[in-house]
C-alpha positions as a printed NumPy array, in Angstrom:
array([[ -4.443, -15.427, -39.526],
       [ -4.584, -18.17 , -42.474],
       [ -2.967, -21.148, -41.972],
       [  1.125, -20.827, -42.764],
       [  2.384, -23.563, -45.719],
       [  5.874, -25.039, -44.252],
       [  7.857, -23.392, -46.717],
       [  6.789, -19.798, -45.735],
       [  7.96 , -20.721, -41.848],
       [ 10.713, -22.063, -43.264],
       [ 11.782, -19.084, -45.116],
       [ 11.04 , -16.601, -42.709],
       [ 12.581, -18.345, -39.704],
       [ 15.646, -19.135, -41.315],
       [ 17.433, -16.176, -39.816],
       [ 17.768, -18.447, -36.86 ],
       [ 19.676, -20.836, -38.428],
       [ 22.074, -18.421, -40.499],
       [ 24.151, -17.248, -37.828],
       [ 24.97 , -21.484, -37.157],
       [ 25.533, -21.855, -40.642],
       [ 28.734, -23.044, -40.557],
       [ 28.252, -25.645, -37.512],
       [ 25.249, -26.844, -39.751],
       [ 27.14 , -27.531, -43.237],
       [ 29.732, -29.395, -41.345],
       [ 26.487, -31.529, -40.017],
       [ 25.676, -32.01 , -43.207],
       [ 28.8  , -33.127, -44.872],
       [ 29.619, -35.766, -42.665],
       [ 25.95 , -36.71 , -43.473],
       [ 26.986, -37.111, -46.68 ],
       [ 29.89 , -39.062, -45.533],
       [ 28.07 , -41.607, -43.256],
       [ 25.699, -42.33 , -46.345],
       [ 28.328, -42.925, -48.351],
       [ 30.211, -45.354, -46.692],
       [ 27.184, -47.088, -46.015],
       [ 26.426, -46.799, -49.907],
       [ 30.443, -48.311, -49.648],
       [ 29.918, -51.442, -47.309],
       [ 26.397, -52.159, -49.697],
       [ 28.579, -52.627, -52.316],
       [ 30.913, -55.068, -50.984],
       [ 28.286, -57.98 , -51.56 ],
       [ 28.71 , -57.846, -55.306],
       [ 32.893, -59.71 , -55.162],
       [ 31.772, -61.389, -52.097],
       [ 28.653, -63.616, -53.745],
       [ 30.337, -63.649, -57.191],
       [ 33.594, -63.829, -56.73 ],
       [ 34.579, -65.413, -52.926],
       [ 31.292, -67.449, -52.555],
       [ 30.346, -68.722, -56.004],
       [ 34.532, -68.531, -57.267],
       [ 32.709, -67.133, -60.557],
       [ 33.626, -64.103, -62.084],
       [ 31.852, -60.592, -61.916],
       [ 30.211, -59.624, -64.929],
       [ 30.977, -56.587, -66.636],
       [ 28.634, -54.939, -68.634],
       [ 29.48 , -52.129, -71.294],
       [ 26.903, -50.152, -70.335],
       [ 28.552, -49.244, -66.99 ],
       [ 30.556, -46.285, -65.962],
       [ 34.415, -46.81 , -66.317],
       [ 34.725, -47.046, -62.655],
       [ 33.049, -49.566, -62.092],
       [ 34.531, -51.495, -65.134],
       [ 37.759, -51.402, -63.474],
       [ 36.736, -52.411, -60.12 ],
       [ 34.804, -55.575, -61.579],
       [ 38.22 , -56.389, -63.332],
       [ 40.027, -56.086, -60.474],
       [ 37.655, -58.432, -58.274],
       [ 38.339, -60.961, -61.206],
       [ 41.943, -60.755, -61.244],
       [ 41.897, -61.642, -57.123],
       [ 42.237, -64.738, -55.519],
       [ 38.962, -65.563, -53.649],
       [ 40.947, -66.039, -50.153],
       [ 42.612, -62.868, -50.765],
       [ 39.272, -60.84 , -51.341],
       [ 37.918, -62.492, -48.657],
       [ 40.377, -61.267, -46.396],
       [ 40.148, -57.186, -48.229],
       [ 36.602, -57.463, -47.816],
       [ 36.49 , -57.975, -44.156],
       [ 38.691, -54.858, -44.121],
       [ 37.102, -52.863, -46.101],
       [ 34.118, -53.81 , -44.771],
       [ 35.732, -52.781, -41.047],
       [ 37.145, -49.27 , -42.725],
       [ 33.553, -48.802, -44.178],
       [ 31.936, -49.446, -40.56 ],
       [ 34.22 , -47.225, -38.833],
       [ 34.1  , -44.215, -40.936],
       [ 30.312, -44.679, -41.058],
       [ 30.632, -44.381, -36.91 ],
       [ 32.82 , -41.355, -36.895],
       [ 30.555, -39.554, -39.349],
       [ 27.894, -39.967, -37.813],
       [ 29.512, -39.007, -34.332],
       [ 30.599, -35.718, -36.155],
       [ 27.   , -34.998, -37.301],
       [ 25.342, -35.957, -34.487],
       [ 27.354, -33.339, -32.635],
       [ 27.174, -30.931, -34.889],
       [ 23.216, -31.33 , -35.803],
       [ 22.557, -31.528, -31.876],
       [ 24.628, -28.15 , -31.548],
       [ 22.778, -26.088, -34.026],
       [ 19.342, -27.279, -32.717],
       [ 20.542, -26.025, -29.188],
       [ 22.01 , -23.022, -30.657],
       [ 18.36 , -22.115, -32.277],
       [ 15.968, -23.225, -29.406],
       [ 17.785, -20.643, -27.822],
       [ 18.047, -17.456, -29.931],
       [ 14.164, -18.338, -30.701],
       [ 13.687, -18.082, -27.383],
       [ 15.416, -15.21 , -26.761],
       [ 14.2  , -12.924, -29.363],
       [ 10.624, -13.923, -28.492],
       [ 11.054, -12.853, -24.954],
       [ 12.878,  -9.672, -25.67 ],
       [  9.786,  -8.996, -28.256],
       [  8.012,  -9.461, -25.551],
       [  9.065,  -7.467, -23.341],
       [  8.63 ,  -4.636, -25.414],
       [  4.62 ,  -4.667, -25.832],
       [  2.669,  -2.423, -24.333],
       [  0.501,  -3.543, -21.08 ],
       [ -2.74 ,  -3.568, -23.377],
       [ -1.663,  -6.547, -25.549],
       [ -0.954,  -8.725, -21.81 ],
       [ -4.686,  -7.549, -20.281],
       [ -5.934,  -9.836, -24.101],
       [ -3.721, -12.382, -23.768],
       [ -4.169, -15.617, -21.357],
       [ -0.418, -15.606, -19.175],
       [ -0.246, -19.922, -19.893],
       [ -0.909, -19.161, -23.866],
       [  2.481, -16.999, -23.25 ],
       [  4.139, -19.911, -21.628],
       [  3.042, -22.03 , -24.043],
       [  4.637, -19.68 , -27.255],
       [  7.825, -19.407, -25.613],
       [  8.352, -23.006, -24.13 ],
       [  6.143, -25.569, -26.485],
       [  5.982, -24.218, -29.828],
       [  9.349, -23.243, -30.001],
       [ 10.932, -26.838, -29.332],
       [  8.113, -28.399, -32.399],
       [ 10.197, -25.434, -34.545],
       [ 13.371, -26.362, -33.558],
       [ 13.075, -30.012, -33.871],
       [ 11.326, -29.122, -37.634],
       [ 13.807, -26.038, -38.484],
       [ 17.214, -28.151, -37.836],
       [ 16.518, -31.749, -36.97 ],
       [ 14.095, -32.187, -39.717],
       [ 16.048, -29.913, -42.342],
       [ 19.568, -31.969, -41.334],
       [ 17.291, -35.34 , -41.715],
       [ 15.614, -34.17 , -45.072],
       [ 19.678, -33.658, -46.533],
       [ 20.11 , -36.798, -44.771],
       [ 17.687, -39.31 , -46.805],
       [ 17.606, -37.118, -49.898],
       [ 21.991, -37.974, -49.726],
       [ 20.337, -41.872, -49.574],
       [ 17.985, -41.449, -52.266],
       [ 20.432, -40.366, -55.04 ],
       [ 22.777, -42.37 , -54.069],
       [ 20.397, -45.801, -53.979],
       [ 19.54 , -44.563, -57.111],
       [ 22.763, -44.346, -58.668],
       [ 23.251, -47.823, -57.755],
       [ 20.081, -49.172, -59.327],
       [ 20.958, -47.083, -62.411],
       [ 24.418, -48.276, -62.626],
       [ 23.593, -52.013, -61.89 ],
       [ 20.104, -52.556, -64.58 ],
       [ 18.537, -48.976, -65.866],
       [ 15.373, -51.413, -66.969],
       [ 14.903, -52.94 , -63.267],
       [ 15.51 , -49.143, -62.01 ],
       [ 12.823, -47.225, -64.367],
       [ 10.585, -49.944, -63.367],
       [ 10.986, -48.889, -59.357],
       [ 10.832, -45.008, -60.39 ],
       [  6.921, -45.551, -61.307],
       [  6.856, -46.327, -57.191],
       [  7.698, -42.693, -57.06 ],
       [  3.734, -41.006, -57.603],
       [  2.402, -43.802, -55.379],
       [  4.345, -43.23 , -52.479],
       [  3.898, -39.469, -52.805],
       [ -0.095, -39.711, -52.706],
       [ -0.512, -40.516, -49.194],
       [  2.061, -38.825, -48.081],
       [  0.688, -35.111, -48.992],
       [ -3.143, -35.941, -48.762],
       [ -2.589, -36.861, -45.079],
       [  0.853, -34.387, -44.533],
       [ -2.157, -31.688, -44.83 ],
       [ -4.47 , -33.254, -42.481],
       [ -1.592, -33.325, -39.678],
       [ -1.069, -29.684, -40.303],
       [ -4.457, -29.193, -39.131],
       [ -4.283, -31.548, -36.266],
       [ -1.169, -30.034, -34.943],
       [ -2.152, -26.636, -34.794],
       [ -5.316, -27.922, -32.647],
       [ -2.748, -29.579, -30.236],
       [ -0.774, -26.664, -29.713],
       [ -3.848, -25.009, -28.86 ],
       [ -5.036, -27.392, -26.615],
       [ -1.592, -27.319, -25.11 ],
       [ -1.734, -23.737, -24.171],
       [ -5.041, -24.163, -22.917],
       [ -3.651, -26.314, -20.634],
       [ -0.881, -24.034, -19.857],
       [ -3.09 , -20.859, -19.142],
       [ -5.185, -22.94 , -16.624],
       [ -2.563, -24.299, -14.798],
       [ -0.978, -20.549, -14.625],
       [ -4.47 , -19.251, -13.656],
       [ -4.881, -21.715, -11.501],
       [ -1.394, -21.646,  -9.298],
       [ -1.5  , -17.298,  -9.521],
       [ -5.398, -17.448,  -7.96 ],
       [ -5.789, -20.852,  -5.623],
       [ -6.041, -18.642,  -2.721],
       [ -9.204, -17.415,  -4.077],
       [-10.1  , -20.793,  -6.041],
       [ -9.617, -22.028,  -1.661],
       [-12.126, -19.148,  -0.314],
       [-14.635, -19.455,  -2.955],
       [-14.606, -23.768,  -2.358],
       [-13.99 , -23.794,  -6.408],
       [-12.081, -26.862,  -6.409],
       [-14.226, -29.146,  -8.545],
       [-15.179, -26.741, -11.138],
       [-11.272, -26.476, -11.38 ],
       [-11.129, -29.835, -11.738],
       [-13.567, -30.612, -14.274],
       [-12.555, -27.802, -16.517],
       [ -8.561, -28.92 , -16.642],
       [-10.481, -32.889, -17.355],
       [-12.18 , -31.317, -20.178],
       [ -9.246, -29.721, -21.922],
       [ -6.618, -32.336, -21.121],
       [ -9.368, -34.986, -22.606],
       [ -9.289, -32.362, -25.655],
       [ -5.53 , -32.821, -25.688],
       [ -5.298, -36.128, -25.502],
       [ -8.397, -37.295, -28.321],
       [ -6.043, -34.454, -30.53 ],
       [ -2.641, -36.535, -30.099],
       [ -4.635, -39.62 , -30.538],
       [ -5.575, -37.999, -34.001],
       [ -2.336, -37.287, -34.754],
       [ -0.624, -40.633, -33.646],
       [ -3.472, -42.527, -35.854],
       [ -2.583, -40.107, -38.811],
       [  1.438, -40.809, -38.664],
       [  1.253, -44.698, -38.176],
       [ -0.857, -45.012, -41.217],
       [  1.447, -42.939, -43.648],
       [  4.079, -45.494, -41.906],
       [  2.321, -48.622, -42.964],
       [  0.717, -47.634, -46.354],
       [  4.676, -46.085, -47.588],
       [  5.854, -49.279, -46.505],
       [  3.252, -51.582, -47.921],
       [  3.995, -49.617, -51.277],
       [  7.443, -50.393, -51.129],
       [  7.232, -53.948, -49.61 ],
       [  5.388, -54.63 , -52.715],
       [  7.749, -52.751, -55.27 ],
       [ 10.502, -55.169, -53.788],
       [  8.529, -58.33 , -54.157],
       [  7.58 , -57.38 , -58.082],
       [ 11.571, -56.533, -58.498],
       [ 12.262, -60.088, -56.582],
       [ 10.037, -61.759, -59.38 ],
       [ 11.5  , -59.796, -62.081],
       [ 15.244, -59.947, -61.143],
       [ 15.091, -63.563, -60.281],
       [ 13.904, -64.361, -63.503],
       [ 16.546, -62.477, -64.707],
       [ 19.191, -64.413, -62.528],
       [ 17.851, -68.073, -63.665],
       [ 18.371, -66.975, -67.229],
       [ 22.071, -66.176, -66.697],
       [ 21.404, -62.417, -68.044],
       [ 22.07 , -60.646, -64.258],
       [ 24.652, -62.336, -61.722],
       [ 23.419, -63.59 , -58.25 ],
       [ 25.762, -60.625, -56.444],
       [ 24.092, -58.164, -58.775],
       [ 20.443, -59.027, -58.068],
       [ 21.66 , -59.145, -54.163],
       [ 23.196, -55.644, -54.28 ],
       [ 20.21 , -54.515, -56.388],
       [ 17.542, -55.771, -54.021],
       [ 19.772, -54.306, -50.741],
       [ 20.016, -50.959, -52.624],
       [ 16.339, -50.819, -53.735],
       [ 14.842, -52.063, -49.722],
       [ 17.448, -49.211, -48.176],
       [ 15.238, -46.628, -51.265],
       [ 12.353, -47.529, -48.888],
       [ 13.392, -46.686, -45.993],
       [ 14.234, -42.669, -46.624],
       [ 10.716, -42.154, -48.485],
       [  9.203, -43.481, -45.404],
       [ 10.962, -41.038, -43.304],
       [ 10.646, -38.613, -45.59 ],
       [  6.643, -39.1  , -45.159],
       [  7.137, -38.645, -41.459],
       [  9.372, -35.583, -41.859],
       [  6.66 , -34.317, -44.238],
       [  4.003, -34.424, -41.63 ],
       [  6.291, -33.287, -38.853],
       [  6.683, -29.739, -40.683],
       [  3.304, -29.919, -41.289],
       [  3.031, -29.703, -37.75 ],
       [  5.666, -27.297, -37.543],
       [  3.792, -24.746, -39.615],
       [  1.298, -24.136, -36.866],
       [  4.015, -23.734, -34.358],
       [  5.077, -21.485, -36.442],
       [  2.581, -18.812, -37.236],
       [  1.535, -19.007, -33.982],
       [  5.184, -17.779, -32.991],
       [  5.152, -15.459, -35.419],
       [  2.195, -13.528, -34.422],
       [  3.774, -12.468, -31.906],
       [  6.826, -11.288, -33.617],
       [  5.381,  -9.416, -35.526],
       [  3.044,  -7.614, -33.026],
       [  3.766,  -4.357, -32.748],
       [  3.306,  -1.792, -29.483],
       [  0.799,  -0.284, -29.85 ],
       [  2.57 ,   3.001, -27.268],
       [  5.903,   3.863, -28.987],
       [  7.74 ,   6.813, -28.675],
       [  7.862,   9.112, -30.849],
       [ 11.421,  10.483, -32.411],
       [ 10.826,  13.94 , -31.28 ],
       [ 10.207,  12.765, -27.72 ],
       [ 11.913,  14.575, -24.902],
       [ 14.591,  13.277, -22.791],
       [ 13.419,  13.576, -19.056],
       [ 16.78 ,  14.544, -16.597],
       [ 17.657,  11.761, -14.167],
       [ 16.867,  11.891, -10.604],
       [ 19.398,  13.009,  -8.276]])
């Protein structure tokens, strides 16, 4: 079977998810919600350099949507002491909702991905159960185990944990970049050209991990079928003094599984470094840009701070975005391999004219 693209074992294991729909937008919303008060509390350092520390004014530029207008003219109109102290609220109201939403989502998320490890789980062993003996004499018992106990939790932390993450940072990127819009569009369409280098590395080695992690879930339920084998048969592994062949075969696949998680851990640490090297060095450039900016009097001091905060929290998401990227690569695998047996079919069925036998008395 060729190799499944995320997408496809996204689309075709999403009837999983539908019957949690409801549990799941709720997740999401109060994703929304925690991102947005954080986007909130960000915002608060704009009046509090400007206006409380410096006693200046916060510049208004015409170029800026009406809502912010207003709130700059309202910062202007405060007493510093008094904005100090509205702040701190604020700042506490921000914090707080921020906690609760992401209480709610956490909850809700956590739910959902219980909800589908287990209807996963129990459609693949009803499936199961209805093959016909022929398909269990080809297949290894521990590959079985391994189906309905390993690959099914790298689905279900892909299918809902990544899919509620993804929603999660996306929510962060447009509204990071909302803020760098609003603040300078210039400084902003500068960071945007980021954008293609960031994405480079993250699908030239996303497709690498997709072959890695299929080769660890195989390794896995290599592991699985010997240890099954092994358990089922040590009385005659015991007569037959087999002990050390034992042995050195489960050596020789866990060594397999191990060099293949090795792979995978080297793979994910350098998308890591090399998205945030990328953006480390997009932030420095916008530091030399923006401060020029500052000791020329064209961009406030609160402005460049928000716009720095704003564009170092844009890094963060499109590094976990990279990891998310190579966890459903990952996920793929787990995937088709799942799916193959969904979609195997018994190969004795019974026929619609069959006849019903009596019961026995």
């Amino acid at each position: 079977m060729r190799a499944m693209k995320p997408s496809t074992a996204y689309r075709r294991l999403l009837p999983f998810l539908r019957p949690h729909g409801g549990r799941f937008a709720l997740g999401c919303l109060f994703m929304i919600l925690s991102e947005a008060f954080n986007g909130l509390s960000l915002g608060m350092v704009v009046p509090l350099v400007d206006r409380v520390f410096t006693r200046a004014t916060v510049p208004v530029r015409p170029e800026w949507p009406a809502a912010l207008q207003a709130a700059a003219a309202w910062f202007n109109q405060q007493d510093p002491e008094f904005l100090l102290q509205a702040i701190a609220i604020a700042a506490l109201l921000a914090l707080t909702g921020k906690a609760l939403s992401e209480f709610f989502q956490n909850w809700f998320m956590n739910g959902v991905a219980l909800g589908v490890l287990r209807d996963i789980r129990n459609a693949l062993y009803q499936h199961l159960m209805g093959l016909s003996l022929d398909y269990y004499t080809e297949a290894r018992t521990g590959t079985l185990v391994s189906r309905v106990t390993y690959d099914v939790s790298v689905i279900q932390n892909s299918l809902t944990g990544g899919l509620a993450d993804f929603v999660r940072q996306l929510t962060k990127v447009v509204i990071m970049t909302t803020v760098l819009f609003s603040l300078d569009a210039n400084l902003a369409l500068v960071t945007i050209l980021l954008f293609p280098a960031l994405a480079f590395p993250i699908v030239r080695l996303g497709r690498i991990l997709r072959k890695i992690g299929i080769t660890v879930q195989e390794r896995m339920a290599e592991i699985n079928a010997i240890l099954v084998e092994t358990f089922s048969g040590i009385g005659v592994i015991k007569a037959f003094l087999l002990e050390r062949q034992k042995l050195e075969t489960f050596r020789r696949h866990n060594l397999a599984y191990y060099k293949a998680n090795v792979r995978t851990v080297k793979r994910m640490a350098a998308l890591s470094g090399v998205t945030e090297v990328i953006g480390a060095a997009g932030g420095l450039g916008m530091l030399v840009v923006g401060g020029r900016q500052v000791l020329s009097g064209q961009l406030s001091a609160g402005l460049f701070t928000l716009f720095i905060a704003a564009l170092v929290s844009l890094v963060q998401p499109f590094k976990r975005l990279s990891q998310l990227h190579a966890v459903n690569q990952q996920a793929a695998g787990a995937a088709q391999r799942v799916l193959e047996i969904l979609e195997t079919q018994p190969t004795v069925r019974e026929t619609p004219a069959a006849a019903l036998l009596p019961r026995l008395s």
